[in-house]
N, C-alpha and C positions, 0 to 999 in steps of 0.2 A: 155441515160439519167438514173440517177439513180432510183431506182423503188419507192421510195417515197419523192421526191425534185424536188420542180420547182427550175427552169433551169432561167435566164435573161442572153442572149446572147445579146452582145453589139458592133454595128459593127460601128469602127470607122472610116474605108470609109466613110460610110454615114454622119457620122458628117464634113468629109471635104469635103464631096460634098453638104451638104446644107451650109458648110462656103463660098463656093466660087460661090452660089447661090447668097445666101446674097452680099459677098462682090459685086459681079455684078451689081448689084440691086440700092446698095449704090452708087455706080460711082465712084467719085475719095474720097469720106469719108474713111478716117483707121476704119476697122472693129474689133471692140474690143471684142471678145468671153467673155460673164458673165458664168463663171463656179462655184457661190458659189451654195451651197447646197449637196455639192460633186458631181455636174456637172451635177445639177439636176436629181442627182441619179446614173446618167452612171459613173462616176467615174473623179473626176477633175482631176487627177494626169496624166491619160492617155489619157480625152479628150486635155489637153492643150496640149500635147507632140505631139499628131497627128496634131492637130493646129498651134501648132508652125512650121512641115513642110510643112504648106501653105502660110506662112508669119505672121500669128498672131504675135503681140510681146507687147501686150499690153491686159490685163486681169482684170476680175471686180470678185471682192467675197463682200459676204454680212460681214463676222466675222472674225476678227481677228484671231483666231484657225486657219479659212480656208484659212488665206493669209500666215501663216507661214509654214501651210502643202501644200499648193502650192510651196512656193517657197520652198523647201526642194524635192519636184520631179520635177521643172525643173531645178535644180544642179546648175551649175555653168552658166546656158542660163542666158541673161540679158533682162529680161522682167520687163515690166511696171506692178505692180500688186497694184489693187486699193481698198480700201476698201471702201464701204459704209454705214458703221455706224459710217468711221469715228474716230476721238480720243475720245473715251469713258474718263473719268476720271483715272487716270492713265495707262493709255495706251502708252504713248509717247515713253517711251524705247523701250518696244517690237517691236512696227511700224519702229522706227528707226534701233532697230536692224537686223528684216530681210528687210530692204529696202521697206520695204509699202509704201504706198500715202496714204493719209487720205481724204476723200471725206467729207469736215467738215461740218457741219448741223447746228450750232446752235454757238450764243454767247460764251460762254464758250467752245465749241471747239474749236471755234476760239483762245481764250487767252490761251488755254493746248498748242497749237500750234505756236504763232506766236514765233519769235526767232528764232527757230530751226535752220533758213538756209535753211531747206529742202521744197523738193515741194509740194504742195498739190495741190487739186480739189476741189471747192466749189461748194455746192447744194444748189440753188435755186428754191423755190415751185413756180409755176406759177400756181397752178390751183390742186392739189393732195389732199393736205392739210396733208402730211404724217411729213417725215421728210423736213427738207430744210430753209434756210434764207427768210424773207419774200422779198418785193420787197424793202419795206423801208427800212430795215436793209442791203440790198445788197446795195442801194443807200451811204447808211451812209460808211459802209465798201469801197467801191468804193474812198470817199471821202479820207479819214483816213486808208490806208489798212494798216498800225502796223506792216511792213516790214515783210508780206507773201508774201510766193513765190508761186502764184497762178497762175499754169501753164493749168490749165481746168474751164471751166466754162460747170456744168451738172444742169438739171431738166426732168422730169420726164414726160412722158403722160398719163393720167390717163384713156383717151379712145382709145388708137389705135388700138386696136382690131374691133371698128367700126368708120370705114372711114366715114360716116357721121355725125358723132356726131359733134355737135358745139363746145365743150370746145375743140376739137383738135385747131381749127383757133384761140381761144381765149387764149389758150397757146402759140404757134407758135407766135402769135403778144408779146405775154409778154416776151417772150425769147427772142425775137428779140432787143425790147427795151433792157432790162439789160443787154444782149449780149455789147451793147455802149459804156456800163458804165465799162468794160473789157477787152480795145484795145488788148492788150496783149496774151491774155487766149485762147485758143483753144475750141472750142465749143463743146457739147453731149447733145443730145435733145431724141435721137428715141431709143428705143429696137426693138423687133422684127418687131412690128407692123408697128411703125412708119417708120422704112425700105418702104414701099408698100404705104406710105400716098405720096410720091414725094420727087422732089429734093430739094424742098422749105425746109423739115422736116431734111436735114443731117448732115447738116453742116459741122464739121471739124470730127467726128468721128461717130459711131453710136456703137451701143452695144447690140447685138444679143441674145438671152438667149434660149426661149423656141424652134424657129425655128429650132436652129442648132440640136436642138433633134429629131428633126421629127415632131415636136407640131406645127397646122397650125395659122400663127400670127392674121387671122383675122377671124371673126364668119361665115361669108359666103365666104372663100375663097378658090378656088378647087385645090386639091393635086398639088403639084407642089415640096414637100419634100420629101426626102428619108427616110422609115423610117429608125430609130436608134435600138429599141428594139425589141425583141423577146424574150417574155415573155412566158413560157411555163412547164407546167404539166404535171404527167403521170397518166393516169387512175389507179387506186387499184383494184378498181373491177366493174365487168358487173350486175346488179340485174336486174328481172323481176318485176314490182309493179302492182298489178290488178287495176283494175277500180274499185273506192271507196279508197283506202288508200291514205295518205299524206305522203309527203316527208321532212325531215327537221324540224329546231326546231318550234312551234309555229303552224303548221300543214298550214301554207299559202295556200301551194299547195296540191289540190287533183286531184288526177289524174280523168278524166273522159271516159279513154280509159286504155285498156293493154297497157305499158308504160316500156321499154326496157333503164333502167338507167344507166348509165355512172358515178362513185361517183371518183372524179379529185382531187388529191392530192396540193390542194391548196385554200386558204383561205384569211379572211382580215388580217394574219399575216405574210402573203406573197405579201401584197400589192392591194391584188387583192379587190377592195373598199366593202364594204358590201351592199353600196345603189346600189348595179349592180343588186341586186335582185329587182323586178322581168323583168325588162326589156336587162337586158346586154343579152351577147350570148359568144361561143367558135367556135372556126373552129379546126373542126374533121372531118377524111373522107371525104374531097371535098368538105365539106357545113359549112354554118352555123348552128350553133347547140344552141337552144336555152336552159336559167338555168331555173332548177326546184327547187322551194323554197327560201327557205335563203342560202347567202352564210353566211359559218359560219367560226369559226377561220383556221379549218385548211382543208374544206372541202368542193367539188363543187359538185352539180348533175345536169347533165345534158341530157337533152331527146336523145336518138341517134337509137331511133326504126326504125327499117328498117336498118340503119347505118352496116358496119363491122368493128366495133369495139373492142376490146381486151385488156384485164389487159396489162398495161407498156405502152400502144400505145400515144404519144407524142398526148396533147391536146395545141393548141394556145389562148391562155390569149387574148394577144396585138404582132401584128406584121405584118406581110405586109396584110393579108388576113383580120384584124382584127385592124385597123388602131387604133392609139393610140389617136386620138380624137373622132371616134367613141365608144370607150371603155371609155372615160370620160363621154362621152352624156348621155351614158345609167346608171350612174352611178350617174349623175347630177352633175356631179365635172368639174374641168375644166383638162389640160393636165399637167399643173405645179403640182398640186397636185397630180394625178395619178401616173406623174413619179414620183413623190422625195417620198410616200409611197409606192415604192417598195420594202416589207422591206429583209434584214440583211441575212432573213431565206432562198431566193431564191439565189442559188448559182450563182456567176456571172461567167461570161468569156468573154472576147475581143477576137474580131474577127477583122484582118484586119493591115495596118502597124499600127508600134510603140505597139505593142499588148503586149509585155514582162510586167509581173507581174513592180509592179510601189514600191518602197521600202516608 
């Protein structure tokens, strides 16, 4: 490791071993990998390609940028790639010209679009309230579809991460109705979460996002994912701090013992959250090793008295010892966030097949 650069090792096994977790899971739904945000951090160009040799052939990005840099690293593969904001105001060329699908949301997407010939996906709000057609307007459109070629019918859950919530059954029934009103269309209801709600939840596709990262889809649900990332820093240097002095900016912490410090070459401009202070941790030398003070931009301290520990000695952020939803917890963020702020500065590498740099 280099002696002052966190490190984000990214193993794309593990992304096709929670794809085919998932796909399991799902039954006979096509399992559609959502890779916008640049693959929620781990890299879209390379997660797709590893996924593509599992069978994936059908992909979701939030922005049009990341559907045309998609399709530009799977080359000449014939993949389904969707966008979900959809045809913005003049957007219809670019979409058509590298082969998108437009996930259309609203009135006027719809009119940027109909004509075309080409196929789209229509989003449906049953319960989000974000983007999507309401019911009455899906109804109307149903009636009068203005010669769309509306080959998907998608809506969204806005609680699947907690399998008891009610608006899950009060969505499921809304989907299901409008689902009526679109013999035709192929259905998409679930991401991660909703994978683990039942077979009721899958319909004709489902569309996995934060799982296939290692991110676990529901609030109380026990490892059962591989992780994806291994986030990791090198120690700079070893300090001794007395009993009585602070650590860090704002002096949070004061040590109340001799306190054998660890100062970690990484910070919240490497991703690693700043709300991790004062409850996150690192694993160093066999244990968990708890942070002293604030993390600051480019700099950790962490306790390791007693510890044998030594300037350059690889510290763990996030990674198998140090799960990637426990590092959200302590951080008070959730896993979507944690990964896709991983930032720029921490050098990455793929580990695993289809690993070749991605153009």
């Amino acid at each position: 490791m280099p002696a002052d650069a966190a490190r984000l090792t990214i193993d794309l096994d593990a992304i096709a071993a929670n794809y085919r977790l998932l796909r399991d899971a799902a039954g006979g739904a096509e399992t559609a990998p959502v890779v916008k945000a640049d693959g929620y951090g781990m890299g879209a160009g390379q997660a797709a390609l590893r996924l593509w040799t599992q069978g994936a052939r059908t992909f979701y990005v939030a922005r049009l940028a990341e559907g045309e840099a998609l399709r530009r690293a799977l080359g000449e593969r014939q993949a389904a790639i969707l966008v979900f904001d959809g045809c913005p105001a003049g957007a219809g060329g670019r979409l058509k010209a590298s082969g998108l699908i437009p996930v259309l949301n609203s009135g006027d997407q719809i009119a940027a679009w109909a004509g075309t010939g080409e196929p789209c996906a229509l989003h449906v709000d049953t319960g989000m309230n974000r983007l999507g057609l309401t019911l009455a307007e899906a109804a109307d459109l149903a009636a009068a579809p203005g010669g769309l070629r509306i080959e998907l019918l998608l809506s969204h859950l806005a609680c699947a991460g907690q399998p008891g919530h009610a608006l899950n059954t009060r969505q499921l029934e809304r989907f299901t109705t409008v689902r009526r009103l679109f013999p035709k269309a192929r259905a998409s209801l679930s991401s991660s979460g909703g994978i683990f709600l039942g077979a009721d939840y899958h319909f004709d596709q489902v569309r996995p996002g934060v799982a296939l990262y290692g991110g676990e889809p529901h609030d109380n649900q026990s490892a059962r994912l591989s992780p994806v990332a291994l986030l990791e820093a090198p120690i700079l240097q070893i300090r001794d701090v007395p009993a009585g002095d602070s650590i860090g900016y704002g002096a949070d912490f004061v040590a109340d013992r001799p306190t054998t410090v660890a100062i970690v070459s990484a910070g919240f401009a490497d991703g690693y959250l700043r709300a991790s202070s004062p409850d996150g941790g690192v694993w160093l030398a066999g244990a968990r090793r708890r942070l002293l003070g604030r993390v600051s931009m480019d700099l950790i301290a962490v306790d390791v008295t007693g510890a044998d520990a030594r300037p350059g000695d690889p510290v763990e952020l996030i990674g198998p010892h140090l799960t990637l939803d426990e590092a959200a917890r302590a951080a008070s963020a959730s896993a979507y966030e944690f990964l896709v702020r991983i930032g720029q500065r921490s050098r990455r590498r793929w580990v695993g097949e289809a690993s070749a740099p991605v153009a």
